[in-house]
One Martini backbone bead per residue (centre of mass of N, CA, C, O) as a GRO file, in nm:
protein
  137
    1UNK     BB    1  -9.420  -1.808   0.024
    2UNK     BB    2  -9.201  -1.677  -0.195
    3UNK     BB    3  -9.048  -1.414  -0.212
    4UNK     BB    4  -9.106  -1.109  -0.430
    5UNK     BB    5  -8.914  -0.863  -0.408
    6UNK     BB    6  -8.729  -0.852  -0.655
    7UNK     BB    7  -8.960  -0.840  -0.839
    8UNK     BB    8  -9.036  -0.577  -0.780
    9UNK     BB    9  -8.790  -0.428  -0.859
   10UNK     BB   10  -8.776  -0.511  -1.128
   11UNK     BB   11  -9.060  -0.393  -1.244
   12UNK     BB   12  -8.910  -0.143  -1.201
   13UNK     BB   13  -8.678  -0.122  -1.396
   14UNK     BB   14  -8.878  -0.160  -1.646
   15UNK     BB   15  -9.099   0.104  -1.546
   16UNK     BB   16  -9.251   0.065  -1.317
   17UNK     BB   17  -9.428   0.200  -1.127
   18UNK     BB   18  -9.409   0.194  -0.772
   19UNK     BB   19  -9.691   0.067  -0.752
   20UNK     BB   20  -9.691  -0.179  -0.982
   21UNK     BB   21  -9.463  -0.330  -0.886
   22UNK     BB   22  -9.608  -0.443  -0.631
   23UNK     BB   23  -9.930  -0.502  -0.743
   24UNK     BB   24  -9.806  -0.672  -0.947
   25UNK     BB   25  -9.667  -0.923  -0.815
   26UNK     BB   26  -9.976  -0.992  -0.635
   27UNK     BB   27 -10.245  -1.009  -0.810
   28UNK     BB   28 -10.272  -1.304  -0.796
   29UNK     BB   29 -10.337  -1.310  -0.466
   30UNK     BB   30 -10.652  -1.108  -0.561
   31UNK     BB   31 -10.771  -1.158  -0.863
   32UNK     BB   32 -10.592  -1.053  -1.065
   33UNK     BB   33 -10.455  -0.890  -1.369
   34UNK     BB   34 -10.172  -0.753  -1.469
   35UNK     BB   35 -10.319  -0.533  -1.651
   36UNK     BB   36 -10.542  -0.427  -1.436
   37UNK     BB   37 -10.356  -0.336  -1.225
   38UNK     BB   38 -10.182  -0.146  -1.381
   39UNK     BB   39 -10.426   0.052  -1.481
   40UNK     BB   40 -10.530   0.089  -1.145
   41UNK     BB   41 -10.235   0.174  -1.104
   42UNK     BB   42 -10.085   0.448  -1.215
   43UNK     BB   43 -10.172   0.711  -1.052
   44UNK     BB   44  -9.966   0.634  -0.806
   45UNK     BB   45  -9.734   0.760  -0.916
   46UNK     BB   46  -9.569   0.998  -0.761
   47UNK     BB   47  -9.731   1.070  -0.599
   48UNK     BB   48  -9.984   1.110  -0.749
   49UNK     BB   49  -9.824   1.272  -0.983
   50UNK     BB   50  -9.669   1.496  -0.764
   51UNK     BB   51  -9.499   1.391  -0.481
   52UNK     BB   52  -9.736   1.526  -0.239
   53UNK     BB   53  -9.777   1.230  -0.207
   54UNK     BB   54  -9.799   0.890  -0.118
   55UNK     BB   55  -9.613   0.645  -0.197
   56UNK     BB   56  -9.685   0.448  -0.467
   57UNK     BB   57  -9.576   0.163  -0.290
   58UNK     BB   58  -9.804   0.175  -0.088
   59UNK     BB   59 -10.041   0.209  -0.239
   60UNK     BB   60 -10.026  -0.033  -0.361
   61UNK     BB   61 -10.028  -0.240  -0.095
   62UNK     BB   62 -10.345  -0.052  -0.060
   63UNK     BB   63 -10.455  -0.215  -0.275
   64UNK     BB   64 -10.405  -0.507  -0.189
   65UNK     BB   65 -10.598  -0.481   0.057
   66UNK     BB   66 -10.856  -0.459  -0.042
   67UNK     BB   67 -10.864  -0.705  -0.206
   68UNK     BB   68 -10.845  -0.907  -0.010
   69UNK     BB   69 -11.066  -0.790   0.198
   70UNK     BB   70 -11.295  -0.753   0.041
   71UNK     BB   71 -11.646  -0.796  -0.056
   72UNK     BB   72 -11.772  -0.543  -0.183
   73UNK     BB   73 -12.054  -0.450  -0.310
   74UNK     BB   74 -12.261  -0.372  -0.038
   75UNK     BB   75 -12.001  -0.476   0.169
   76UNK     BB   76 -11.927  -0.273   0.455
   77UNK     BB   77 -11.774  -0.464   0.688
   78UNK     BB   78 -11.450  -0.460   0.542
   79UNK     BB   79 -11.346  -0.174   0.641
   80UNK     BB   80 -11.203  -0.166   0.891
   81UNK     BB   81 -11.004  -0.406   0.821
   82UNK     BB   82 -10.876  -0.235   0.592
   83UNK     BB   83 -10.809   0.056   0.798
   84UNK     BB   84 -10.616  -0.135   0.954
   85UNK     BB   85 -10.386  -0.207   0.733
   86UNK     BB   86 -10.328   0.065   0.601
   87UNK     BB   87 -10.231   0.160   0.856
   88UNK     BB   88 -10.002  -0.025   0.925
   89UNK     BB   89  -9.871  -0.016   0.677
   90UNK     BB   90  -9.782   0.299   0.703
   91UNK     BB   91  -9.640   0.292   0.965
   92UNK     BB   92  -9.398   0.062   0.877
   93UNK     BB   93  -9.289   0.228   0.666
   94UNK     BB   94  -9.220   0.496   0.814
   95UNK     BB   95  -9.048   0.395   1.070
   96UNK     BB   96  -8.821   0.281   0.793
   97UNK     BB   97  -8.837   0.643   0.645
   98UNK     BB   98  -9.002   0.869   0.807
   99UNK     BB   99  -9.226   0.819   0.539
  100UNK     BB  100  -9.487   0.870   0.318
  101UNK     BB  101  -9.391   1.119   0.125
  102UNK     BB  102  -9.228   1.130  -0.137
  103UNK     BB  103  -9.078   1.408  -0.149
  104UNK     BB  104  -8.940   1.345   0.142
  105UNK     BB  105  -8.811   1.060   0.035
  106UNK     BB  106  -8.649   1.237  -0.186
  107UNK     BB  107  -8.570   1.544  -0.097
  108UNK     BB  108  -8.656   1.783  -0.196
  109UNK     BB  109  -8.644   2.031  -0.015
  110UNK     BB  110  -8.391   1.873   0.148
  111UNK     BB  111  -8.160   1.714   0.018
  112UNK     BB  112  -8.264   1.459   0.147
  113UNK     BB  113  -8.227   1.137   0.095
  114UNK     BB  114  -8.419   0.849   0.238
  115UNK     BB  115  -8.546   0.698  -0.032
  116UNK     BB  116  -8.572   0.544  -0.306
  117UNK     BB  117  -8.740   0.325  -0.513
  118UNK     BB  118  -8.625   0.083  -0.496
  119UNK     BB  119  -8.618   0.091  -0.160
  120UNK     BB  120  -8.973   0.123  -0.181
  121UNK     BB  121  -9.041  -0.145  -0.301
  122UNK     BB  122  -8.919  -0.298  -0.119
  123UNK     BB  123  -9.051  -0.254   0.125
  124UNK     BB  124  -9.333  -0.288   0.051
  125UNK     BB  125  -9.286  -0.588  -0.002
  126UNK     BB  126  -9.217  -0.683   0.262
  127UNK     BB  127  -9.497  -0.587   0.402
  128UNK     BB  128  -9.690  -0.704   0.221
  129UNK     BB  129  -9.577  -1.029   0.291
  130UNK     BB  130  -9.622  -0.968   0.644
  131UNK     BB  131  -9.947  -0.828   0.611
  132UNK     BB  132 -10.095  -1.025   0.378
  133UNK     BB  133  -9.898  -1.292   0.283
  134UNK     BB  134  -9.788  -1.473   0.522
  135UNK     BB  135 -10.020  -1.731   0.473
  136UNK     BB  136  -9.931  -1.841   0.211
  137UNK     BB  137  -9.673  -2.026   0.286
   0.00000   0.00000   0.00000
């Protein structure tokens, strides 16, 4: 698969929250329409629409890893698996940002910018690529 991390951030600089820009460049690759998963992560953006919670562009990535992993209703067989993933995104993300906690990323009460938003689109995307869809090369 040829990177898709520009994709990401340029759908960040159109409007896309950090969630949508990221989950929106792979959805083709877990079986989504780009409209559907627009409206699907919508609410993650702002660290869940008020920076208190993770990263937008995290939460889009690991919404990324349930579609692709998920078997679906019904079949809880591929919860740890799906909660190993997870894991993975969200530890790889901290170690290059120090955080995923969107507010803390952004410096809101220590007025140290950690990481842009579109520096968080990027990584998040470049981890998409390397934990979800390595395989798909």
């Amino acid at each position: 698969m040829e990177s898709r991390v520009e994709k990401a951030v340029e759908k960040h600089r159109q409007g896309y929250n950090c969630a949508q820009a990221v989950a929106c460049t792979y959805c083709d690759l877990v079986g989504v329409d780009e409209s559907t998963m627009f409206k699907m992560v919508e609410g993650f953006g702002a660290g869940m629409g008020g920076m208190q919670s993770t990263c937008g562009a995290v939460s889009g990535v690991i919404a990324l890893a349930g579609m692709k992993n998920s078997k679906g209703c019904g079949d809880t067989s591929t919860k740890g698996k799906t909660y190993k993933l997870s894991k993975e995104i969200a530890k790889e993300f901290s170690e290059i940002n120090q955080s995923t906690v969107c507010k803390v990323l952004k410096g809101v009460e220590t007025k140290k910018l950690l990481r842009s938003c579109d520096g968080c689109v990027e990584d998040a995307a470049r981890i998409a690529e390397k934990v979800l869809f390595q395989e798909e090369e």
